[in-house]
C-alpha positions in Angstrom: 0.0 0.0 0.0 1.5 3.4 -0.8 1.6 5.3 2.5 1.7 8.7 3.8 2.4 8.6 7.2 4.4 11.2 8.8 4.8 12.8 5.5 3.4 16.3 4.7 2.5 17.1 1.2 1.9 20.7 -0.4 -1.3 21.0 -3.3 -1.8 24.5 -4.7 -5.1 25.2 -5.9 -6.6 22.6 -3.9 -9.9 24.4 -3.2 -11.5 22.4 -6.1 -11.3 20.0 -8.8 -8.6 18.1 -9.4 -6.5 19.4 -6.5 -9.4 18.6 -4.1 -9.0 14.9 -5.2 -5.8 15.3 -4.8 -5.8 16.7 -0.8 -8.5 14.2 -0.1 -7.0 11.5 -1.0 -3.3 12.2 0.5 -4.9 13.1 3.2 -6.9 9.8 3.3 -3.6 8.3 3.2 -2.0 9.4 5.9 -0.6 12.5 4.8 -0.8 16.0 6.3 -1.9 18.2 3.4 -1.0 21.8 2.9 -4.5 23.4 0.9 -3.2 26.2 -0.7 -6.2 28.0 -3.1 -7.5 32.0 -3.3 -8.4 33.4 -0.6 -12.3 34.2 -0.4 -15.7 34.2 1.0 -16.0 31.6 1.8 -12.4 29.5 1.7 -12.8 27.1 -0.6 -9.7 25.7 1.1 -10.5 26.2 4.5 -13.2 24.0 3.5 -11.5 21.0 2.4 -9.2 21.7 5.0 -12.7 20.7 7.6 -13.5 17.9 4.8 -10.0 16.4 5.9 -10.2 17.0 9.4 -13.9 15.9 9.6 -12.2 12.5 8.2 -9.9 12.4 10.9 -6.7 14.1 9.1 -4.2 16.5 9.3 -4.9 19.9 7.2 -3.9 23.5 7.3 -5.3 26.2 4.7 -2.9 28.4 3.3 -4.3 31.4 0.9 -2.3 33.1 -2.0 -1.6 33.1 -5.6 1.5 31.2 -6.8 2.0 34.0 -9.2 3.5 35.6 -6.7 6.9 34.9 -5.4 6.4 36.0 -1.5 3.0 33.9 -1.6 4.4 30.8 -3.1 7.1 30.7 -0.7 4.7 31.2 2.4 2.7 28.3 1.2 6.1 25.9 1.9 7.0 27.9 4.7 3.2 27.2 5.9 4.1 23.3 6.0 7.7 23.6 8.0 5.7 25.9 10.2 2.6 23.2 10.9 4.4 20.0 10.2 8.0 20.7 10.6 8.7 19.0 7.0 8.1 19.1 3.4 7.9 16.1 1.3 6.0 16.3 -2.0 4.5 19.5 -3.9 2.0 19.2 -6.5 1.8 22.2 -8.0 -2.2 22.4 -9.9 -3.3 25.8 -9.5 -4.0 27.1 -12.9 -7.0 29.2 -14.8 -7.6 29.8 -18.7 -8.2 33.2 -20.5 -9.0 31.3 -23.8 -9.4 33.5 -26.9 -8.6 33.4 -30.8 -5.0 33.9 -31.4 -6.0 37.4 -33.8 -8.0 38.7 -30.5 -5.6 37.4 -28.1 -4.3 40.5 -25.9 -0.6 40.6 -24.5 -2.2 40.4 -21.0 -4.5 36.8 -22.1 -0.9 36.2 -22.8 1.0 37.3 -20.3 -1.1 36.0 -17.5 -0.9 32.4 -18.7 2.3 32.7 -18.3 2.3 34.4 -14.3 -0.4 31.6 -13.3 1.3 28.4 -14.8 4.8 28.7 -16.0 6.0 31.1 -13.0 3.4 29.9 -10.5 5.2 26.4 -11.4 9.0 28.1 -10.8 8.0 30.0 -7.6 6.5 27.2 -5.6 9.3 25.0 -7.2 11.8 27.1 -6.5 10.7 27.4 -2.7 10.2 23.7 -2.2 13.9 22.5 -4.1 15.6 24.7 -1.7 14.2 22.8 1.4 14.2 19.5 0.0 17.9 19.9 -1.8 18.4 20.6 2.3 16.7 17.5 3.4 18.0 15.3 0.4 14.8 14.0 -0.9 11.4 15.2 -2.0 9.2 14.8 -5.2 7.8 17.3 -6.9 4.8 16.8 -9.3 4.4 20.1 -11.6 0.9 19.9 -14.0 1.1 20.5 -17.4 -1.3 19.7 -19.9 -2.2 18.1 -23.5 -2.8 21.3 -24.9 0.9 22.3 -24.1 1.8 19.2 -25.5 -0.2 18.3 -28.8 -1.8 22.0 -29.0 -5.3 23.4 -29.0 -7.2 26.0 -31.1 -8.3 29.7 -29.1 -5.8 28.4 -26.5 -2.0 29.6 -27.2 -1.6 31.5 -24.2 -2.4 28.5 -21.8 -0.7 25.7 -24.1 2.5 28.1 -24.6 2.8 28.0 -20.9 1.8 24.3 -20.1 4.9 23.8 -22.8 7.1 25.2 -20.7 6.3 23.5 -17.6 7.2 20.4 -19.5 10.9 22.2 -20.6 10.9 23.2 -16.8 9.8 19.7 -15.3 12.8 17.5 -17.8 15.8 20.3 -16.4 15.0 20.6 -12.7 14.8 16.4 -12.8 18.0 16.3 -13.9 19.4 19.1 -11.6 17.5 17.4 -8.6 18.8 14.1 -9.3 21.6 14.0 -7.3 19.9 15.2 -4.3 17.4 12.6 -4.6 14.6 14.9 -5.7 12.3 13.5 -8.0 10.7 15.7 -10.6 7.7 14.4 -12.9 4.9 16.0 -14.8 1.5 15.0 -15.2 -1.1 15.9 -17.6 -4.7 15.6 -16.6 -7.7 15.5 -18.1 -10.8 16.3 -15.8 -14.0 18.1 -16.0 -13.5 21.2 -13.7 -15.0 24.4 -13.1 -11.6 25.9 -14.6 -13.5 27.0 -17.5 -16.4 28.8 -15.4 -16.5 32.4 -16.9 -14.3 31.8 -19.8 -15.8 29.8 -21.8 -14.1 28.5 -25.4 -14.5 31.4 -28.0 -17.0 29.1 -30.9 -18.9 25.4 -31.2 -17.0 21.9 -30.8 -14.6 22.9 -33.4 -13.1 25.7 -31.7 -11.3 22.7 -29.4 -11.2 20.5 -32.3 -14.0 18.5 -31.2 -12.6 17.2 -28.0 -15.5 18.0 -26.6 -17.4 15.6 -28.4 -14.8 12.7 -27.4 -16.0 14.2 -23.1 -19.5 13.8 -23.8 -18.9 10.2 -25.3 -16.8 9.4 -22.5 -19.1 10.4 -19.8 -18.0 10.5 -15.9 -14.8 8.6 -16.4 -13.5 12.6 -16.6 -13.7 13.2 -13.3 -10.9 14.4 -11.1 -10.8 11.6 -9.3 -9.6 10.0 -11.9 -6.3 11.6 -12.2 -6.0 11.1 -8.1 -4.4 7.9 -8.9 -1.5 8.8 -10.7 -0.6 12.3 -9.1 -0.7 10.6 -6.0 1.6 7.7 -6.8 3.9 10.6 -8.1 4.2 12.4 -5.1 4.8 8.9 -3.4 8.1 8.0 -1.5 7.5 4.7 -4.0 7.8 6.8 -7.2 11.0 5.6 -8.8 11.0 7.7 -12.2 12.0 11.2 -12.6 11.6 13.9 -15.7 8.5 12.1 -17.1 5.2 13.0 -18.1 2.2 11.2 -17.9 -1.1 11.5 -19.6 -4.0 10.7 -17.4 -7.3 11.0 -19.4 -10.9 8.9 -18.7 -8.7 6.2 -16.4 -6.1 5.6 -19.1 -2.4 6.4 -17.8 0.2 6.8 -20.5 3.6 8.0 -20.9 4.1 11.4 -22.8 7.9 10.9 -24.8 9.6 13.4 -26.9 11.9 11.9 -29.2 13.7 12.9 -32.4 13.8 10.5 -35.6 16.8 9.0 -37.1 16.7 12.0 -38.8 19.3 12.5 -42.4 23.1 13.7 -42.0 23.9 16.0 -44.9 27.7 16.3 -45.5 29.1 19.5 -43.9 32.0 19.7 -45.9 30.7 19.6 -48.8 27.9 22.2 -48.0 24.3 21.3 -47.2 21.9 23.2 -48.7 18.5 23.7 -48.3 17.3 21.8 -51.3 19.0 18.8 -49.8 16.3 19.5 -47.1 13.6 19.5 -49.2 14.9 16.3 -50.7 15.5 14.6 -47.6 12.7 15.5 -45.6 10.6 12.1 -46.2 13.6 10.6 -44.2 13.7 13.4 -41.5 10.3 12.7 -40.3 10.2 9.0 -40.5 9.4 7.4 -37.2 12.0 4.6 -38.1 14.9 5.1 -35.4 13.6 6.7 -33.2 15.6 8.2 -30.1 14.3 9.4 -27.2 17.2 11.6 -25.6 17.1 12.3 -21.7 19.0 15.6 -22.0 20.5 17.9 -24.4 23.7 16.4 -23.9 22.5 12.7 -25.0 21.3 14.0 -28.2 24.6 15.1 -28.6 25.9 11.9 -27.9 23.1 10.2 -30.1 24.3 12.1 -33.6 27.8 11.9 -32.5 27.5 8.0 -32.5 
């Protein structure tokens, strides 16, 4: 049984949705869970905080945005404060501003990036520094589909979801050494995310996934995704700079991985004709490599 016992975990945005399931189920585990959401009237996490203790648990609400650097690093300094300890941070606090790219505004924009990407680095940022201390921790940072495959009247959100991935695969490897593990997950869950900002257009606008949700009824509910994000923030995790897809109960691995690829001759000149030529064989699946770091693609086309 995966076991939380005398550890203390950290969920942003864990008023609702997905990180509710989360908390709840940490919490149902033995761990003591660190709510951080919005503050407001009323808390949503003060009251998953009660749904915890009511359950007999360990809980403390913590309020702030993780867009901001001094409130991201109270929320960790909230769990050395009420536990004494920090051992896993999933960071899940996230919103959309969804709108076509032509009528996208540089705020839309901007924001995206504040909420996910450097939401992501300042609770991460926080949390590395006491667990690099401690030697150990895992880290579970969300990204998402759309940063990973794309999705129409979202660029600001799947832009930033991107770069969680680019920020999950680096701080893994920096981490390694101090045994930190660092692993993304990408979840798919009907939430009240959406609630006010709804997907500019019909079905096509998110080209059709909503019509694959309806099909696939309640198996998108957050709970769902529990599964997976909790076994990631577990002491039994044994992977590190992955990401995982978790959509309707199916759990897959995300890979990025670059073909066999052509080698023009550099001494003679390459030019981009040869390109054109070639390009058949540069996107052929055949060989595929799936590097771990920038330096082992290096050492792939140097062997």
């Amino acid at each position: 049984m995966i076991d939380f016992t005398d550890q203390v975990v950290l969920v942003t945005g864990a008023g609702n949705g997905l990180g509710r399931a989360y908390a709840l189920e940490l919490a149902a585990r033995g761990a003591a869970v660190v709510v951080n959401d919005l503050p407001g009237e009323p808390s949503a996490a003060a009251a998953v905080v009660a749904e915890i203790e009511g359950a007999g648990g360990e809980a403390v609400a913590v309020h702030g945005s993780v867009a901001s650097a001094a409130d991201a690093s109270a929320a960790v300094a909230a769990a050395l404060d009420a536990f004494g300890r920090l051992d896993a941070v999933i960071n899940n606090a996230g919103s959309i501003r969804p709108a076509r790219f032509e009528d996208m505004t540089f705020e839309q924009f901007a924001f995206m990036l504040d909420v996910h990407l450097a939401g992501t680095f300042h609770v991460c940022q926080a949390a590395y520094r006491v667990m690099a201390a401690t030697r150990g921790g895992r880290i579970v940072n969300t990204a998402s589909n759309a940063g990973a495959f794309g999705m129409p009247a979202m660029v600001n959100y799947s832009a930033a979801k991107a770069g969680v991935l680019g920020l999950t695969r680096a701080l893994a490897l920096e981490g390694a050494d101090r045994g930190i593990r660092v692993n993304a997950v990408l979840p798919n869950a009907e939430t009240t995310i959406s609630k006010g900002h709804p997907i500019p257009g019909d079905s096509a606008a998110d080209g059709g996934a909503r019509t694959f949700k309806e099909r696939l009824g309640d198996r998108f509910r957050p709970e769902t995704v529990a599964p997976l994000v909790v076994y990631l923030a577990s002491s039994e995790c044994s992977v590190t700079g992955e990401a995982f897809s978790a959509l309707a109960g199916r759990y897959a691995r995300l890979v990025i991985g670059v073909t066999g690829g052509w080698t023009g001759d550099v001494e003679a000149g390459i030019e981009p004709e040869q390109v054109a030529e070639h390009l058949e064989e540069i996107t052929a699946l055949e060989g595929l490599e799936l590097p771990r770091s920038v330096a082992d693609e290096y050492r792939i086309v140097a062997a």
